[in-house]
Backbone as a printed PyTorch tensor [residue, N CA C, xyz], in Angstrom:
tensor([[[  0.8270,  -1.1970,   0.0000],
         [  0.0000,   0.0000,   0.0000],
         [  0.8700,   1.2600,   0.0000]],

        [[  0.1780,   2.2760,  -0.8870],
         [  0.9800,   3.3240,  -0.5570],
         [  0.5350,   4.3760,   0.2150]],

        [[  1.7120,   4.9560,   0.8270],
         [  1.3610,   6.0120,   2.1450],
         [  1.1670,   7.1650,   1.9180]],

        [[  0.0380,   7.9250,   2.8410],
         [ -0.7690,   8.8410,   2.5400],
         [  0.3490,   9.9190,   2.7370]],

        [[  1.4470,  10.0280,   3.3460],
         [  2.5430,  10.8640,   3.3700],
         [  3.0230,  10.9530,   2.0330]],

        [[  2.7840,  10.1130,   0.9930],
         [  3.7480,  10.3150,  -0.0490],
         [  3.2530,  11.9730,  -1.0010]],

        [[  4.1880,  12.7180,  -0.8020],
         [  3.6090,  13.9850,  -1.7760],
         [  3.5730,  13.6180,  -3.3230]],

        [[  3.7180,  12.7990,  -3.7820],
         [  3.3300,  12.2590,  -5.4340],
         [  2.1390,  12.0940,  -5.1580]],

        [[  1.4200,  12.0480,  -4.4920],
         [ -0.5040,  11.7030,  -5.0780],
         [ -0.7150,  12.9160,  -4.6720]],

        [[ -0.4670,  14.1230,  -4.1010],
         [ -1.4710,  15.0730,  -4.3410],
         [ -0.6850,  16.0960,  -5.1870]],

        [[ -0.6480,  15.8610,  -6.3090],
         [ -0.4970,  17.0160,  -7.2600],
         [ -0.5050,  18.4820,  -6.2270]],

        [[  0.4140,  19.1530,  -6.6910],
         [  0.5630,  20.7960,  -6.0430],
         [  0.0020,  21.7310,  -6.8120]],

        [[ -1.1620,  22.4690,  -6.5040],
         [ -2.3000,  23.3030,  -7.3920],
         [ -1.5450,  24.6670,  -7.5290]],

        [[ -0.9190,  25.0690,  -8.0840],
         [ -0.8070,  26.8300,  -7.6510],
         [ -1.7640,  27.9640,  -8.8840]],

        [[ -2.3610,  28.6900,  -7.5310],
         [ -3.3680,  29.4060,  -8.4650],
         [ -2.4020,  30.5360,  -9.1860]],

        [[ -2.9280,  30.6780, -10.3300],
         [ -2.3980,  31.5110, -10.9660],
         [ -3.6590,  33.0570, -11.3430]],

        [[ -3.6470,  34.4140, -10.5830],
         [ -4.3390,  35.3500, -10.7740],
         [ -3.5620,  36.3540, -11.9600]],

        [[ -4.7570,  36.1700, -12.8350],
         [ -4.3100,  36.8880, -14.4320],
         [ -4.9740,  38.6790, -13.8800]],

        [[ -4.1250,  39.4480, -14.1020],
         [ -4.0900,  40.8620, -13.9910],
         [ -5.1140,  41.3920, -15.2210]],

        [[ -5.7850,  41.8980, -15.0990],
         [ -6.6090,  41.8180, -16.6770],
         [ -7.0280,  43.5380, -16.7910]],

        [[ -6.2740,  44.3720, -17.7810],
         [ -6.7360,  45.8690, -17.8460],
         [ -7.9970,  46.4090, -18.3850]],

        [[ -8.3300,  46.7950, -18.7060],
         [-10.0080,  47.7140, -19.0820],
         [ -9.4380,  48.6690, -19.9810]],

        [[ -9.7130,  48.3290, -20.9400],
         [-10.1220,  49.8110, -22.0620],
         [-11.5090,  50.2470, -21.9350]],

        [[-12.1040,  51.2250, -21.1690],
         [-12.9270,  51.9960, -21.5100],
         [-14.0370,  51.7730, -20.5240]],

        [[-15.1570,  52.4580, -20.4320],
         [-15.8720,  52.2870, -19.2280],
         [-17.7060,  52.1050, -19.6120]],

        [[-17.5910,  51.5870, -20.8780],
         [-18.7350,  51.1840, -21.3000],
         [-19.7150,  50.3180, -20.0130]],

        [[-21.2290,  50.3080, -19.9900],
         [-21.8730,  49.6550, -19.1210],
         [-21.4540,  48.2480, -19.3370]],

        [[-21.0530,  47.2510, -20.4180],
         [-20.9230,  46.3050, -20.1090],
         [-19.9890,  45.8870, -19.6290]],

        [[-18.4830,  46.5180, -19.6800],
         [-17.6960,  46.5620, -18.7890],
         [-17.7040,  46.1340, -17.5370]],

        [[-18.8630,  47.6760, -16.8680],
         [-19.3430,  47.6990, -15.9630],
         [-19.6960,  45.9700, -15.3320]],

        [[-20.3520,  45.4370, -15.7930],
         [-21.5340,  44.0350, -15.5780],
         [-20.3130,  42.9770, -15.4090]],

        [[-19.2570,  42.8680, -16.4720],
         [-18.4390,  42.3940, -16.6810],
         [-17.2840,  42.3230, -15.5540]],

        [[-16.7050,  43.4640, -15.3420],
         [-15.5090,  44.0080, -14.0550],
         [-16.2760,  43.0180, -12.7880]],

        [[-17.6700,  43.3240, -12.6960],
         [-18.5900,  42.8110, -11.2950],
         [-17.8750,  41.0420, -11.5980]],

        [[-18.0980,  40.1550, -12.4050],
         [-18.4100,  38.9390, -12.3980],
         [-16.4120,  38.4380, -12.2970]],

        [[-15.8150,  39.1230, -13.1230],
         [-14.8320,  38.9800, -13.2220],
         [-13.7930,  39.1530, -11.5770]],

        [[-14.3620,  40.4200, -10.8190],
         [-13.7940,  40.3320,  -9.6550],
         [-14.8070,  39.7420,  -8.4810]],

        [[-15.3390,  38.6880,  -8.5440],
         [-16.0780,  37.6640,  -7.7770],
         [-14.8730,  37.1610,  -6.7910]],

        [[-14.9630,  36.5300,  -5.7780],
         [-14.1110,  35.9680,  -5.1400],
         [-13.7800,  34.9810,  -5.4630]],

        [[-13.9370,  34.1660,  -5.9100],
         [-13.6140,  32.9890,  -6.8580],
         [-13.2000,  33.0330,  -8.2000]],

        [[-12.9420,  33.8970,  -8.6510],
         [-12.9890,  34.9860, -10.3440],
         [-10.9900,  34.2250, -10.1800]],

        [[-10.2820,  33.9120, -11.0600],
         [ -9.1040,  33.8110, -11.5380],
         [ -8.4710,  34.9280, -11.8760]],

        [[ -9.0210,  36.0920, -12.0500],
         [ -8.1950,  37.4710, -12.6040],
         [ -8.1550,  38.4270, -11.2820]],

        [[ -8.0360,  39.3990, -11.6870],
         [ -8.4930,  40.4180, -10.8240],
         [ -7.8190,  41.9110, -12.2230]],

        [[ -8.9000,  42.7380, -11.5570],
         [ -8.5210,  43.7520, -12.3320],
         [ -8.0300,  44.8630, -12.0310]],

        [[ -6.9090,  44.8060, -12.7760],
         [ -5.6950,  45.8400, -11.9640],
         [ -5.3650,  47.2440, -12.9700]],

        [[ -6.1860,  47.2630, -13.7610],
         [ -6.1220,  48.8510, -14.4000],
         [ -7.5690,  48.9310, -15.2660]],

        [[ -7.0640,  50.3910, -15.3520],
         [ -8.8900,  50.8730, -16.1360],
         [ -8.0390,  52.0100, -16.9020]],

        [[ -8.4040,  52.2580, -18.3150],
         [ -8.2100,  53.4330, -18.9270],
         [ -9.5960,  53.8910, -19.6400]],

        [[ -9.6570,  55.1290, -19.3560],
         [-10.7880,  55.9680, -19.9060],
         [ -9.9320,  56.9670, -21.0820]],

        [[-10.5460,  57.8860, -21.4330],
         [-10.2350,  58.9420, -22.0820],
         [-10.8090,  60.3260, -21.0570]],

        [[-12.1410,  59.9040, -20.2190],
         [-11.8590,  61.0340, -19.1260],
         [-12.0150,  60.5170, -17.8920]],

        [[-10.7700,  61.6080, -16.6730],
         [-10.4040,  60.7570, -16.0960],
         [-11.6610,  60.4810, -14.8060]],

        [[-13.0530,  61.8470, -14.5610],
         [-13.9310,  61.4530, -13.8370],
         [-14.6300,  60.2690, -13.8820]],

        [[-14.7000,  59.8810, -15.2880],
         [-15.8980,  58.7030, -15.3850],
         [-14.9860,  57.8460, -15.3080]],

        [[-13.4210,  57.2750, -14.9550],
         [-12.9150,  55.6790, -14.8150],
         [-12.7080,  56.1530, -13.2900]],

        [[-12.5820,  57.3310, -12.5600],
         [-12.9750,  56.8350, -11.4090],
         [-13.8340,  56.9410, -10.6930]],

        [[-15.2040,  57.2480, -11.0490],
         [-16.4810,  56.9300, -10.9570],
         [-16.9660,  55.5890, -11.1960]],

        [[-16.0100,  54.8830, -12.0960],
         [-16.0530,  53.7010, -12.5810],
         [-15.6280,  52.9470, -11.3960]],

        [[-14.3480,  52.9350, -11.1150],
         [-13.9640,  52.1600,  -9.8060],
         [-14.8600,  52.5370,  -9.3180]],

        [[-14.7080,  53.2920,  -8.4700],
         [-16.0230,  53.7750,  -7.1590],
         [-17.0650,  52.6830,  -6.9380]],

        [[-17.8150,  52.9850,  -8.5120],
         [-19.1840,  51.6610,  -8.4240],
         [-18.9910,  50.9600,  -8.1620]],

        [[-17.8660,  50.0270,  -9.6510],
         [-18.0210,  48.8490,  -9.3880],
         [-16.6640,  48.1220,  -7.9470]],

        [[-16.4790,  48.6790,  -7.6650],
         [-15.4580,  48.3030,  -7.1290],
         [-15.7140,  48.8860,  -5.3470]],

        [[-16.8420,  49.4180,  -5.3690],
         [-17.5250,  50.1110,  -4.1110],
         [-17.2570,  48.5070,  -3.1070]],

        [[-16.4970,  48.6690,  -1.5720],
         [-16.6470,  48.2850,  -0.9580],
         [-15.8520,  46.7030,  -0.8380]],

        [[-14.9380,  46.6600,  -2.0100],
         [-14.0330,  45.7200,  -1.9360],
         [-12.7880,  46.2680,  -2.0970]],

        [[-11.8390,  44.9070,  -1.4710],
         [-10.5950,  45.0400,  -0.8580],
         [ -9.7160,  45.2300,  -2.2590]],

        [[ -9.5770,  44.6170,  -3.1070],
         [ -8.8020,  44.8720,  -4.2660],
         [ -9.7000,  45.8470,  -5.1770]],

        [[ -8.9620,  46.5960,  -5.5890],
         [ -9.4420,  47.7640,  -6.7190],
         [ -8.1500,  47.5890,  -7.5800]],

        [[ -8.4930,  48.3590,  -8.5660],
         [ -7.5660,  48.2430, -10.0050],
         [ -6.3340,  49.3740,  -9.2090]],

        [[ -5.3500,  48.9270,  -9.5420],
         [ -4.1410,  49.9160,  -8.8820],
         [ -3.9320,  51.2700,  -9.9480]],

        [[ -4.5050,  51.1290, -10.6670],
         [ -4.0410,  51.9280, -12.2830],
         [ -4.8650,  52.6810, -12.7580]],

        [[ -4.7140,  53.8220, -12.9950],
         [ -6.1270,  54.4240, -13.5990],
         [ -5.3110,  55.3130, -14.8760]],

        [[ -5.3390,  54.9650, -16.1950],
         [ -4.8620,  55.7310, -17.2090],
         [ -6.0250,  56.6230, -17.9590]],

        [[ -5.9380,  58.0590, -17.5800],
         [ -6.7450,  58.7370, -18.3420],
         [ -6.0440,  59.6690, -19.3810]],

        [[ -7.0890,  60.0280, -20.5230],
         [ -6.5030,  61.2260, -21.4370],
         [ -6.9480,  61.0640, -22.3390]],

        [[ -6.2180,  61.7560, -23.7070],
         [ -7.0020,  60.8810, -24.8890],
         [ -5.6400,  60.0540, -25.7830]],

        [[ -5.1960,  59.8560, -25.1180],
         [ -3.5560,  58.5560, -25.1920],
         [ -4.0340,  57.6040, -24.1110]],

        [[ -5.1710,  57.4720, -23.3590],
         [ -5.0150,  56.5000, -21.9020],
         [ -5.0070,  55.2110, -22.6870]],

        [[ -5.9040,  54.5520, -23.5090],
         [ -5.9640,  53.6720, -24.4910],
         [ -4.6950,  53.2590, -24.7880]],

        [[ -3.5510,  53.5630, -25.2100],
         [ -2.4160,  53.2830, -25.5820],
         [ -1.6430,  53.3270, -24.3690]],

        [[ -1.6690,  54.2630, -23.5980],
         [ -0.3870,  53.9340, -21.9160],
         [ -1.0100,  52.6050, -21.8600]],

        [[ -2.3390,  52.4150, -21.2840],
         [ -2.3400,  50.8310, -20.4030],
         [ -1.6680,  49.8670, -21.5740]],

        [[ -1.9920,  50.1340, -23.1710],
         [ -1.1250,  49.0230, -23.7530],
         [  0.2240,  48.5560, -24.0290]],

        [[  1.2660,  49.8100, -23.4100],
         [  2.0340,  50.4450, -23.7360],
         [  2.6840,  50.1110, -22.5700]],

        [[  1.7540,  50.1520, -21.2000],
         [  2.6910,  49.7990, -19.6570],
         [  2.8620,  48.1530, -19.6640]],

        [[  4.2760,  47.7970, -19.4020],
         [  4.1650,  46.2960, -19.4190],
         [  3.7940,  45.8990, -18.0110]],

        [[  3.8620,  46.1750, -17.1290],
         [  3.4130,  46.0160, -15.6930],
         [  2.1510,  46.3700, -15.2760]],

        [[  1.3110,  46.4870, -16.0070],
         [ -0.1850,  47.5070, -15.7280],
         [ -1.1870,  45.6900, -15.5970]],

        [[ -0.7360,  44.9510, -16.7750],
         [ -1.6060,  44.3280, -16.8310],
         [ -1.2430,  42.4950, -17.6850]],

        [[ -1.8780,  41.3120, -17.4660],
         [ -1.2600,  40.4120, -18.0930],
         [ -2.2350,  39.7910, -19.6030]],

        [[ -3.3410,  40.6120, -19.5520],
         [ -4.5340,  40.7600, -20.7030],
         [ -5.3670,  41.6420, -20.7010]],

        [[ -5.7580,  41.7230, -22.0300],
         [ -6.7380,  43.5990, -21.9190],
         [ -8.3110,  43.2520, -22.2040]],

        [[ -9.2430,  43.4690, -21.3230],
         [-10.3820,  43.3480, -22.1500],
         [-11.0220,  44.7840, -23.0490]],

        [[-11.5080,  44.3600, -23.6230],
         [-11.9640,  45.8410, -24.7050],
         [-13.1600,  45.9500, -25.1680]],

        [[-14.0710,  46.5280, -24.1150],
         [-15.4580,  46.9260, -24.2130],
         [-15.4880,  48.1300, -25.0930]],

        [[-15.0960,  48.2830, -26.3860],
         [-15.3060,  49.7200, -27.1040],
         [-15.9130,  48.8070, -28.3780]],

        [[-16.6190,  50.1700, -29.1170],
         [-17.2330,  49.6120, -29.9800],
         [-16.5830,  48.6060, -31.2180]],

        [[-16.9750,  47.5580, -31.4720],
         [-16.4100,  46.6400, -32.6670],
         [-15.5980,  47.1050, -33.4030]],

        [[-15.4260,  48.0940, -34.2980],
         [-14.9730,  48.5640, -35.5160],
         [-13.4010,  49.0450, -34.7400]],

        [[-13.4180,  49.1120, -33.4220],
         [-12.4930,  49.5190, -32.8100],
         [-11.3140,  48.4450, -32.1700]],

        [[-11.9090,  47.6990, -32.1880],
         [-11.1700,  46.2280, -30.9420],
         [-10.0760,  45.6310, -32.2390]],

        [[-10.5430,  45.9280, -33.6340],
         [ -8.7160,  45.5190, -33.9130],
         [ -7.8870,  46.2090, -34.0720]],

        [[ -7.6700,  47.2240, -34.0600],
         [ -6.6060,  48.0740, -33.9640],
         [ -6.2150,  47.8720, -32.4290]],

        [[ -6.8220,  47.8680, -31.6680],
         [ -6.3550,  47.9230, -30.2270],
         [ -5.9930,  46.6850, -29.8240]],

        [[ -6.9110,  45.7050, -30.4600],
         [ -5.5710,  44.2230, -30.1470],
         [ -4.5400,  44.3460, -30.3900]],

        [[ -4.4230,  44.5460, -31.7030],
         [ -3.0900,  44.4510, -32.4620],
         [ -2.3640,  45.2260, -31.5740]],

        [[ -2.5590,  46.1540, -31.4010],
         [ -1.6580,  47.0910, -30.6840],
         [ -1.1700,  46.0570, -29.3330]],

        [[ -2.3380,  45.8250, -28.4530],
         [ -1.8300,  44.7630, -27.1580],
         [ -1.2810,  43.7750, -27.6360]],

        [[ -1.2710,  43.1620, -28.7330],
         [ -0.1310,  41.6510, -28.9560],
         [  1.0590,  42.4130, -29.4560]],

        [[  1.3400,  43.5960, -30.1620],
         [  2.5440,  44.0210, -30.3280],
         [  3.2220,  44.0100, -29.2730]],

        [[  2.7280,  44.8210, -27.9770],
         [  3.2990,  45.1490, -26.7030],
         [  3.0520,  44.5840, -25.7290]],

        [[  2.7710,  42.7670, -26.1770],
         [  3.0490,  42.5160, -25.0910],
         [  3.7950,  40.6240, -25.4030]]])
């Protein structure tokens, strides 16, 4: 028989939390940021860029009202779009709630730089 001491039967789990940035502060975002920073959620979201800077932190505020992790990052302007893609430490994937016609140029841009 083999012994319950042996560390070969329990596989070693290590969680891995994906940093995930925000382009833009669209409502579905909004809905989105909520489900994504669940306590059980694998990411957490550690930046937000707007183009102005009241409404991304009005943005935190909401969604982020009353919990312990908030996004550390807040890139505003009308370049904020490009800093968060542009910072290699901001983030380890981007989601991109902006309108369609828009999300490939701004991928492309995040797989260039990253």
């Amino acid at each position: 028989p083999r012994s319950t001491n042996n560390p070969t039967l329990y596989p070693l789990f290590i969680t891995m939390v994906l940093a995930v940035g925000i382009i833009g502060c669209a409502r579905i975002a909004k809905k989105n940021c909520v489900a994504a920073s669940a306590p059980f959620a694998s990411c957490r979201i550690s930046a937000i860029a707007s183009r102005n800077h009241t409404k991304a932190t009005d943005f935190v505020n909401e969604v982020f009202d009353g919990k312990e992790e908030r996004p550390t990052q807040i890139f505003s302007g009308v370049d904020a779009y490009n800093k968060l893609l542009e910072s290699k430490e901001s983030c380890d994937a981007v989601y991109i709630p902006l309108p369609t016609k828009l999300h490939d140029a701004y991928a492309g841009t995040a797989l260039r730089n990253k």
